[in-house]
Structure formats: structure tokens, C-alpha cells
C-alpha positions in Angstrom: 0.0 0.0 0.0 1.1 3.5 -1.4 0.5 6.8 -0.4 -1.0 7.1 -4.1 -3.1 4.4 -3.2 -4.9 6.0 -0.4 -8.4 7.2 -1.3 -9.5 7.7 2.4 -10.3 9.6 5.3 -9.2 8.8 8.9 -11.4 9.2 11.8 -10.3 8.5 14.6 -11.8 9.1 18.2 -10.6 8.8 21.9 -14.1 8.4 23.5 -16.2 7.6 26.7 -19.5 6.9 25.9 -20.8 7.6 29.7 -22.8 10.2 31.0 -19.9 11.4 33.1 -18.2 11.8 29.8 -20.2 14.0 28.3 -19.6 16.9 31.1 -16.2 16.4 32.7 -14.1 14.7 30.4 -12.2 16.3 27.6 -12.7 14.4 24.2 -11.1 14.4 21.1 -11.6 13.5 17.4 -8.8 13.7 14.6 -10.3 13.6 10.8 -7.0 13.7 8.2 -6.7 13.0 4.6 -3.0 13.5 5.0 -1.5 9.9 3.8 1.1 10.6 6.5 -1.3 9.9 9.2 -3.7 7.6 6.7 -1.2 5.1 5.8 0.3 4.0 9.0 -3.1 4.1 10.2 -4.5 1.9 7.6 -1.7 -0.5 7.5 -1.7 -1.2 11.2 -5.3 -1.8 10.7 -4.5 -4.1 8.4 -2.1 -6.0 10.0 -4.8 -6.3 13.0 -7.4 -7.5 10.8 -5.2 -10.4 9.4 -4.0 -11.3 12.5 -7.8 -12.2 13.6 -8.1 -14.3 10.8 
């Protein structure tokens, strides 16, 4: 997998799904198209993915 390969977006979110969350915890989201962040993302994905085959 190439950078010029990489038609995607990555969304990725740090997040607490509690009430508690939603008033004293600080959240964040990161959205990127930048392959630099895509790619590693992607490929470690990847690598979990097989390895749960």
C-alpha cells in the first residue's frame, strides 16, 4: 500500500460513551486526509485485521 493508493479519510476518536463523559471529560476526534497519518493508520489496521483471521 502506497501513499497514491490511499483514497480515504481517517477518523479517529478517543471516546467515553458515559454520562460522566459528556460533562467532565475532555474528548477528542482527529479527521485527516493526509497519507502521512492515513497510511500508518491503515496498514496497522491491516495488520490487526489479518491477524484475527
Amino acid at each position: 500500500m502506497n501513499a497514491s493508493d490511499i483514497d480515504a479519510i481517517l477518523a479517529a476518536t478517543l471516546e467515553d460513551r458515559t454520562l460522566s463523559a459528556a460533562t467532565e471529560n475532555h474528548e477528542n476526534v482527529l479527521v485527516s486526509d493526509d497519507p502521512r497519518l492515513v497510511l500508518p493508520f491503515c496498514r496497522a489496521f491491516d495488520d490487526l485485521w489479518t491477524a484475527l483471521e
